[in-house]
DRENLUMVO-130716 format. One line per 5 residues: for each residue y, x, z of N, C-alpha, C, O. Coordinates in pm, 1 decimal. Atoms other than C-alpha are relative to their C-alpha. Layout:
BEGIN
Y:X:Z:Y:X:Z:Y:X:Z:Y:X:Z  ... $
//
This chain:
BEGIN
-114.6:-80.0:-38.9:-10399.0:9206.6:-1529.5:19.4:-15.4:149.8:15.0:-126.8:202.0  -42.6:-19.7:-129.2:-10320.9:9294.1:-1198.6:121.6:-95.3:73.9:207.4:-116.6:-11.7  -69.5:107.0:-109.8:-10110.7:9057.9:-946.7:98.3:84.2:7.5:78.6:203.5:30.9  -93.9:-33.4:15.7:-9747.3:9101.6:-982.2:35.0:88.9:156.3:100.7:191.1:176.3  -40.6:-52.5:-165.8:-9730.7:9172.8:-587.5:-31.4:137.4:53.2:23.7:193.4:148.0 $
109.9:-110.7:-26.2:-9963.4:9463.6:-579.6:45.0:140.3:-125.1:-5.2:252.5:-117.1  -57.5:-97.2:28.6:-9746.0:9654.8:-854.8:91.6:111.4:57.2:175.6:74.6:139.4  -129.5:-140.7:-48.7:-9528.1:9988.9:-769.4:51.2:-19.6:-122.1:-14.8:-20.7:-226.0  -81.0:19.6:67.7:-9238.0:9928.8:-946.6:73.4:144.7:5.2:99.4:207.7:107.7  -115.8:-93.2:2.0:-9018.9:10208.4:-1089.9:86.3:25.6:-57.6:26.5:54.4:-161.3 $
-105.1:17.0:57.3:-8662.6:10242.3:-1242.1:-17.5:97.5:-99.8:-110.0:160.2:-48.3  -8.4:-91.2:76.1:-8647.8:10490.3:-1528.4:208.3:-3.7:-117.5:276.8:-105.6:-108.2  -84.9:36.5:61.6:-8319.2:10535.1:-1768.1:-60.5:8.9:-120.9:-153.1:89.2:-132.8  4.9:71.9:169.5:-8353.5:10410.9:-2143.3:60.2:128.1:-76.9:123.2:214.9:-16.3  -60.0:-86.4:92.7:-8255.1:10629.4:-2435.8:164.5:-46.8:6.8:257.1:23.7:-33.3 $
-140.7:62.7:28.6:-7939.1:10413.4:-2410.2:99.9:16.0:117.0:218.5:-13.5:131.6  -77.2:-54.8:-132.1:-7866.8:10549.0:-2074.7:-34.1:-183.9:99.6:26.2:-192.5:206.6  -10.2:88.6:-78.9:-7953.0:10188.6:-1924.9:-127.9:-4.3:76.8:-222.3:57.4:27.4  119.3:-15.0:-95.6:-8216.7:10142.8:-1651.2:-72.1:-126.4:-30.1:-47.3:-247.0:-28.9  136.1:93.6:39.0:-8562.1:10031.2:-1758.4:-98.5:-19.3:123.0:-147.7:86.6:162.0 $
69.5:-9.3:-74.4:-8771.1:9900.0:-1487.9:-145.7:-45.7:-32.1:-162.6:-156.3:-83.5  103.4:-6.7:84.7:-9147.7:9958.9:-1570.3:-98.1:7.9:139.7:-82.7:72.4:243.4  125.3:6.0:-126.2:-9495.6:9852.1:-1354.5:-65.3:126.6:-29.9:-77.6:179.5:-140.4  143.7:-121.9:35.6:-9749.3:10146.8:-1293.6:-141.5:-100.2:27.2:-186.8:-158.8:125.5  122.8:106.0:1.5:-10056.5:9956.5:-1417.2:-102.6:125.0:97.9:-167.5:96.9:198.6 $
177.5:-42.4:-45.9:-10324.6:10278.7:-1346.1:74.6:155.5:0.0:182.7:176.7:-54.8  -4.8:-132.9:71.5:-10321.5:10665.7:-1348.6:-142.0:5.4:5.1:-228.6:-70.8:48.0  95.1:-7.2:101.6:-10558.6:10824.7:-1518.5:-8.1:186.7:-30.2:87.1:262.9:-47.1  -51.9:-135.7:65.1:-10700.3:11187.7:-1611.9:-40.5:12.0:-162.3:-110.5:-75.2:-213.8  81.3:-13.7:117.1:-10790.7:11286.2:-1939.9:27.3:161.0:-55.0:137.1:216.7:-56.9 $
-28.5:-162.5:30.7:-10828.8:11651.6:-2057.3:21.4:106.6:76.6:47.5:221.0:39.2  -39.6:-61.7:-113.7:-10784.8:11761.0:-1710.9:156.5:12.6:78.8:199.9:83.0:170.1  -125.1:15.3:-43.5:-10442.4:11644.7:-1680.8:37.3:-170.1:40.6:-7.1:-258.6:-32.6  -29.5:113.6:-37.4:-10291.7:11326.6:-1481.8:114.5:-26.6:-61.4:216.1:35.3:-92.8  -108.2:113.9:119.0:-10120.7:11053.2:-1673.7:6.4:-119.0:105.2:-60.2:-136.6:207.3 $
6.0:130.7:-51.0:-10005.2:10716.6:-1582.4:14.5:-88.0:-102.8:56.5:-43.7:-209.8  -17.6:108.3:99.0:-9999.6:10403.5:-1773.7:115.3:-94.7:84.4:110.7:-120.6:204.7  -107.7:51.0:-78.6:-9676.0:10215.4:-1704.5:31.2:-120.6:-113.2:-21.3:-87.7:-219.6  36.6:125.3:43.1:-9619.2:9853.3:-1870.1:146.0:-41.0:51.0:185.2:0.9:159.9  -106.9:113.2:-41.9:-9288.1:9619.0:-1855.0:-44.7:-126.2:0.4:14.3:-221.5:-50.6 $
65.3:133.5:-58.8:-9512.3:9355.7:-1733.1:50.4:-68.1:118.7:23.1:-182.4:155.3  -21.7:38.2:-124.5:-9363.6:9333.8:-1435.0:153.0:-125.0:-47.8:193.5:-210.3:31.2  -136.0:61.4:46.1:-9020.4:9167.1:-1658.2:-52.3:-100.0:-86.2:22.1:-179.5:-143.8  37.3:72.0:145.7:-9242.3:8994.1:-1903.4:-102.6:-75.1:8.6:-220.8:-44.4:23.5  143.3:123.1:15.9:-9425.0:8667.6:-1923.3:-107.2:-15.9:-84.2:-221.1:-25.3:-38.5 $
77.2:-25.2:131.2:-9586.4:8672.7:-2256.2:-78.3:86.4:-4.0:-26.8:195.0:-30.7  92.8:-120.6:-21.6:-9904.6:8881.8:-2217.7:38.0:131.6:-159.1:57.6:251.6:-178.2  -37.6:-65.5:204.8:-9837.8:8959.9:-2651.2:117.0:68.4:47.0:115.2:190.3:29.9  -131.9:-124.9:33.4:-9469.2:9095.0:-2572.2:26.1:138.6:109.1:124.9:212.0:111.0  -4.3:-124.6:-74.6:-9571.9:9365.7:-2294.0:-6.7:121.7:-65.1:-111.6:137.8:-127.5 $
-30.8:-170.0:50.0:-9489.3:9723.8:-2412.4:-73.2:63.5:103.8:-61.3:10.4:214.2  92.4:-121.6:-22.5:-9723.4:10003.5:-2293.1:22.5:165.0:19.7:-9.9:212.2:-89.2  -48.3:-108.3:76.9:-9613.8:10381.6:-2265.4:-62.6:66.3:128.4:-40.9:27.3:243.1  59.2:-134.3:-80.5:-9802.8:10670.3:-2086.2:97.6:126.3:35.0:160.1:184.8:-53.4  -59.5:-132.4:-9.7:-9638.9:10966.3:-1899.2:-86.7:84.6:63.8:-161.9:46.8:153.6 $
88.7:-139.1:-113.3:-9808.8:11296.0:-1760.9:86.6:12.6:121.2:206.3:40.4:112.8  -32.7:-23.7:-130.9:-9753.3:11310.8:-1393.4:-40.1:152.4:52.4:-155.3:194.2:63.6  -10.8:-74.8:23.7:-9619.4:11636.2:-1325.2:63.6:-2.0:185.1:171.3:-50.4:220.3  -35.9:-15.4:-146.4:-9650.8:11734.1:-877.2:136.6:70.0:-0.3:152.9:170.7:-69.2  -82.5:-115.1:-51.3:-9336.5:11869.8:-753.3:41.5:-35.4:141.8:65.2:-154.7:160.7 $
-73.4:-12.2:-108.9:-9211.0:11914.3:-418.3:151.0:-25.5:46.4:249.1:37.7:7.2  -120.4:56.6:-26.5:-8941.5:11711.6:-240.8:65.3:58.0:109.7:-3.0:143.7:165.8  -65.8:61.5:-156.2:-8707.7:11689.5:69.6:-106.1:75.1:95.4:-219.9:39.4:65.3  82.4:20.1:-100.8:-8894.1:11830.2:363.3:-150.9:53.4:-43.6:-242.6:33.5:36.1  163.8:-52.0:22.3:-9238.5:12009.3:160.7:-44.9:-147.8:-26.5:-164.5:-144.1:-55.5 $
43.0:95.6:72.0:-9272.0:11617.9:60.3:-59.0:39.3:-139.3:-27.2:138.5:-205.0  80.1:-27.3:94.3:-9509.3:11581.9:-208.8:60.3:-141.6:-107.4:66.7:-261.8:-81.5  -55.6:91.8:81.1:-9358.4:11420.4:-514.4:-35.0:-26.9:-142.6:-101.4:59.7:-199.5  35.9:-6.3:172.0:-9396.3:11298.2:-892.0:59.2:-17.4:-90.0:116.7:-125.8:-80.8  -94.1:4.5:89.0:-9220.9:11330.2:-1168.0:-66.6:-66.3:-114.9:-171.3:-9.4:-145.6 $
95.4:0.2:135.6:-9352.1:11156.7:-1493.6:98.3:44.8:-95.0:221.2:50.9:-93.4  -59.6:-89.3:123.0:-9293.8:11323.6:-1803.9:-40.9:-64.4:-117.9:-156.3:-106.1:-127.6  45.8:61.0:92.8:-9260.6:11179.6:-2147.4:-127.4:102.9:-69.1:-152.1:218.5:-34.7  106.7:-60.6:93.9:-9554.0:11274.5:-2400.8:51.4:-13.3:-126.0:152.2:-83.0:-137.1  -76.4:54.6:132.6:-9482.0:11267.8:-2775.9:-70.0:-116.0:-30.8:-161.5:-150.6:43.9 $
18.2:174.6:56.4:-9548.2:10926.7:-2939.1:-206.8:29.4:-79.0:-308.3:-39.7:-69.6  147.0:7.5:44.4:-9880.4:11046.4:-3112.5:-189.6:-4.9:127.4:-304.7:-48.7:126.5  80.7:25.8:-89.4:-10029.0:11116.8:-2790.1:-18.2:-85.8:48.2:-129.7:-136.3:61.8  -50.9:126.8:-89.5:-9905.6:10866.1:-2616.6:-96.7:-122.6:-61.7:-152.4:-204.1:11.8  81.1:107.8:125.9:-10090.1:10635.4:-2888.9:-117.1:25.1:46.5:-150.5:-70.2:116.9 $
85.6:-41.4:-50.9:-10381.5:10790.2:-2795.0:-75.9:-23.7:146.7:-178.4:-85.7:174.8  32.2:62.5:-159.5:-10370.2:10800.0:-2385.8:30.8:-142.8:-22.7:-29.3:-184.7:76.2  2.3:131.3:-21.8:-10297.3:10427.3:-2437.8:-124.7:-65.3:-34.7:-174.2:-159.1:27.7  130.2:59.4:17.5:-10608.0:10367.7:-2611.5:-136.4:13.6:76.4:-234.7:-60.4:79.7  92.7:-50.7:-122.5:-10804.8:10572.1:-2342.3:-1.5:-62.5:83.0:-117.8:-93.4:109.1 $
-81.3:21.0:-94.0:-10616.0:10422.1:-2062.6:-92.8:-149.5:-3.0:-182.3:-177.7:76.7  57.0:97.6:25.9:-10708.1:10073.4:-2228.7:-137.7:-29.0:20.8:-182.4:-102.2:109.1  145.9:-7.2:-15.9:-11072.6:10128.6:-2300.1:-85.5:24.0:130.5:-186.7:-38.0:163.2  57.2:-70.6:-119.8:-11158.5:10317.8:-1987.6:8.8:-114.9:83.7:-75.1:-85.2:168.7  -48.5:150.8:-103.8:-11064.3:9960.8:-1772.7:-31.1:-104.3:-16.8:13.3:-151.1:-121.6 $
-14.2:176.4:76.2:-11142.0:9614.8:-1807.3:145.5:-38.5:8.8:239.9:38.4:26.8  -108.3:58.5:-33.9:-10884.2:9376.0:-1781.2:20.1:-16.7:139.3:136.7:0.0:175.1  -71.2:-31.0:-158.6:-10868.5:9364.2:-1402.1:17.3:81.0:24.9:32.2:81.1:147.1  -32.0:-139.0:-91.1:-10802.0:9722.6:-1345.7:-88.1:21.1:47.8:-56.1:54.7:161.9  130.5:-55.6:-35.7:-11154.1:9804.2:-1275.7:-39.1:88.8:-66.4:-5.7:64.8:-182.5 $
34.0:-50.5:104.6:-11317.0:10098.4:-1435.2:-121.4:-49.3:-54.4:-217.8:-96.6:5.8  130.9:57.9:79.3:-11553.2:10007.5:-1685.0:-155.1:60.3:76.1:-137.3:178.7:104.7  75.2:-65.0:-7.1:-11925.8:10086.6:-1562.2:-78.5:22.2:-145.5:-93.8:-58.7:-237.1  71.8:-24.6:104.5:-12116.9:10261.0:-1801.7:-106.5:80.7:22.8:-182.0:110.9:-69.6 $
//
């Protein structure tokens, strides 16, 4: 796993309306569309109790013609899916696999 220092950290709100703050481990394409893999590793010691959840990163334009990103949830079946891609496609250091 990647070195806590070297994460981009980002705030999101919770179904509960409370703010979840979640590491971006990797993005990633698959199908011709960009995803990210995002991880509450950055809150969590226990390699076993890290949670996992993929969003499609969706360009939009900020402030100034800034170039910006929005992630967007996926439904849960996909999501199951890009995680196992996400996983496989990487070793454990965040390297891509050669093959």
């Amino acid at each position: 796993m990647a070195n806590q220092e070297e994460w981009d950290i980002i705030e999101l709100e919770g179904d509960d309306g409370e703010p979840i703050r979640l590491c971006v481990e990797r993005y990633f394409f698959y199908n011709g569309d960009e995803y990210v893999l995002l991880s509450d590793a950055c809150d969590v010691e226990d390699e076993d109790e890290i949670s996992r959840y993929v969003m499609k990163v969706q360009p939009m334009e900020g402030e100034g013609n800034e170039d910006m990103e929005e992630f967007v949830p996926v439904d849960e079946d996909l999501m199951d899916q890009l995680i196992e891609v996400a996983e496989a496609t990487f070793d454990v250091d965040g390297d891509e696999d050669e093959e």
